[in-house]
N, C-alpha and C positions, 0 to 999 in steps of 0.2 A: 504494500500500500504506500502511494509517494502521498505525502502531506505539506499543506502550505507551508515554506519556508519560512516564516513568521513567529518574534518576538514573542514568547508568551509570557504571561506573572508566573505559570508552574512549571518547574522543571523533572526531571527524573529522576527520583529518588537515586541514590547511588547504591552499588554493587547491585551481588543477583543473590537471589531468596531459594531458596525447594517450593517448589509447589506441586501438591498432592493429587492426584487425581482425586476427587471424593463422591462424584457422579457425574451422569453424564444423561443427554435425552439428543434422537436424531429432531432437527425442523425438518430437514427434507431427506432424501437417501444421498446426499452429500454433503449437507452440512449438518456437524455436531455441535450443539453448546457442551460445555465443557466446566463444571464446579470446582475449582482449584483451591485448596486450602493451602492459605499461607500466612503462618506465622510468623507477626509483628508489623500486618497489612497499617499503613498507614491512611489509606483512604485515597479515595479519587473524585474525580467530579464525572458527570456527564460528557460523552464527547473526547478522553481521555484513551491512552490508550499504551499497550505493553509489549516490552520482547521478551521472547519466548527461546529460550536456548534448549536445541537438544546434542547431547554429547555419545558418541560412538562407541563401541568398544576400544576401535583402533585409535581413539583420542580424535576422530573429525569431528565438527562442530559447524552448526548452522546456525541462525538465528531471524529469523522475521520477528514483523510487529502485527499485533491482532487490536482490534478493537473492543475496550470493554463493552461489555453489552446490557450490564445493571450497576446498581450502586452496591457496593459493596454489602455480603452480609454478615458481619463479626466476622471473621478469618477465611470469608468465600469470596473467589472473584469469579466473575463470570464470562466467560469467553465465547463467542459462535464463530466456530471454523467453517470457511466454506471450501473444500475438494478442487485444486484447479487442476489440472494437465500435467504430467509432469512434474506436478510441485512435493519435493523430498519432505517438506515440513508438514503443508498442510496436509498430505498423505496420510503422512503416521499419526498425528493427531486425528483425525479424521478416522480411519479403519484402522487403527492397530491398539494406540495409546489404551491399558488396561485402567482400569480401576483400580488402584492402590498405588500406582505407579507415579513417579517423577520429573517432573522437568524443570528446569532454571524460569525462574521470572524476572525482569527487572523493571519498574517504574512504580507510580504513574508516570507516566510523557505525555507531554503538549501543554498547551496554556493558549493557544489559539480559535481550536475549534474546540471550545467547550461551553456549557451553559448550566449556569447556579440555580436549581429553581426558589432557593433563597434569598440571593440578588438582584436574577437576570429578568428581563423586561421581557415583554410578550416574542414571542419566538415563534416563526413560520420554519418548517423542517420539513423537508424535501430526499428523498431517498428512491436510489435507484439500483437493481439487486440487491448486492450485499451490503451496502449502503445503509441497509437499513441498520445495523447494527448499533452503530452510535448515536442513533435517532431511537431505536428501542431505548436506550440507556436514558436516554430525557426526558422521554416519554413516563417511563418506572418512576425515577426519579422525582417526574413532578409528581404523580400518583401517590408514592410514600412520603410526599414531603402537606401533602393535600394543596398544593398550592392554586391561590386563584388565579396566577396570572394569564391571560390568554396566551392559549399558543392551538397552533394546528399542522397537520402533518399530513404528508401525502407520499406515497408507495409506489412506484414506478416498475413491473417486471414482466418478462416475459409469457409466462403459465401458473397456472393455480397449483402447481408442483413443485413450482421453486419459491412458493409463500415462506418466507418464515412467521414463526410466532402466532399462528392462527388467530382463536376467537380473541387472543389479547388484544392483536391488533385493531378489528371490529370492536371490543369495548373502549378503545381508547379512541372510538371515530375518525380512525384513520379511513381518508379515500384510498382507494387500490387502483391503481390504470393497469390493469395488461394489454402489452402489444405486440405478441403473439397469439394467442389463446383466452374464452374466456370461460370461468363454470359456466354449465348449464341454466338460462336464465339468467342469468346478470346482466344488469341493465344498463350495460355501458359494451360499445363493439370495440374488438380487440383495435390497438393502438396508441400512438406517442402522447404521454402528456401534454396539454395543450395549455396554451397562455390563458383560455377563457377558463380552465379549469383551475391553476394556479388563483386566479382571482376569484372562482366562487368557492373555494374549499379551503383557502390561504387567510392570508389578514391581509386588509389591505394599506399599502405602503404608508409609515409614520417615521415621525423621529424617532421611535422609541421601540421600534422591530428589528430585529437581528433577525435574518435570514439562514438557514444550515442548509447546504447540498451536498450529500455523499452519494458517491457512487463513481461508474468508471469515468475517466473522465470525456470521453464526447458528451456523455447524457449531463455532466457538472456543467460543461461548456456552454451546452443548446441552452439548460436552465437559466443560470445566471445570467445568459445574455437576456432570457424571457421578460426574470425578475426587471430588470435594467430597465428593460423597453415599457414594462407596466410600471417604472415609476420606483421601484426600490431605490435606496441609494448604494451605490456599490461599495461606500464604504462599512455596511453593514451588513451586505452578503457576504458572509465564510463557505470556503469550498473545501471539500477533503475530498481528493482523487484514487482511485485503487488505478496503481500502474498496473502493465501486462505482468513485469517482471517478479521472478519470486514467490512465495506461499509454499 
């Protein structure tokens, strides 16, 4: 996942932690969230995000970054791996990583693309595939925090196969665009999120909206140019991109 280069107030905690495997549940048949216990968690915000080191027998080492995907629960962190091609990390987390088992953690990281729901002002959140991960995280967040600030959220994928997070995401009124595929009956035909969509299911443009789009980047691209063209201010749109490379 490539991330905006950008100044943030949080940094990454230093060194690396063990983190436990302590459960696990598939959202789709490629991607796994993932319940990691790790003692002496010092917390993270929404939007936040961690690397993941796994170590070989022969001493090789890899490491990517996953996006958290809840707020922390006492010594649980919560991860959603998605399966790519070829990827040696997301792989084995994905189909191998057991229950019981180990791997290095280190952060939290970022201070950019993050949102406080104790702080942070009404927030429009935008997410396309796996995207949605760090949009679930603010989403929970605001939920266990109860907070009233407005915000709204929209989902951006391919098929009703590669949904993560099911009926959560319906209680939390999240819109869904597929643009491939849609269930049976659903009242919207398969295709690209659209600017008039963004504006009946979004907030509309203030001083006081922070903008989030994740996802790969053409679908971050086409958005925030959308947001722009309906009036956002760009200096309140935040983007976090998933590169090809890596996982």
């Amino acid at each position: 996942m490539a991330r905006a280069a950008v100044p943030g107030r949080l940094t990454a905690a230093r060194g690396w932690r063990p983190a436990e495997l302590a459960g696990e549940r598939f959202e789709t048949p490629t991607a796994r969230t993932l319940l990691l216990r790790v003692a002496d968690w010092p917390g993270h915000l929404p939007g936040q995000h961690v690397d993941v080191r796994l170590t070989a027998p022969d001493g090789y080492r890899a490491v990517r970054s996953y996006s958290l995907a809840a707020p922390a629960d006492g010594d649980i962190v919560e991860l959603t791996v998605q399966r790519v091609p070829d990827g040696e990390v997301s792989g084995y987390l994905v189909d191998e990583l057991p229950v019981g088992a180990s791997v290095e953690l280190r952060g939290p990281v970022g201070g950019w693309f993050v949102w406080d729901p104790a702080t942070g002002g009404p927030a429009m959140l935008v997410a396309g595939g796996s995207g949605v991960v760090p949009i679930m995280a603010m989403l929970r967040a605001r939920r266990a925090a109860n907070a009233a600030v407005p915000v709204r959220a929209l989902y951006a994928l391919r098929t009703p196969a590669q949904r993560y997070y099911g009926p959560e995401l319906d209680a939390d009124g999240v819109f869904v665009a597929y643009t491939r595929r849609v269930p049976e009956g659903y009242p919207r035909d398969p295709g690209r999120l659209t600017a008039a969509e963004l504006t009946e299911h979004g907030l509309a443009p203030a001083p006081d909206v922070t903008c989030y789009v994740c996802g790969p980047t053409g679908f971050v691209e086409a958005t925030a140019a959308q947001l722009v063209e309906l009036g956002h201010d760009p200096a309140l749109i935040r983007t976090e991109r998933f590169g090809p490379a890596g996982r």
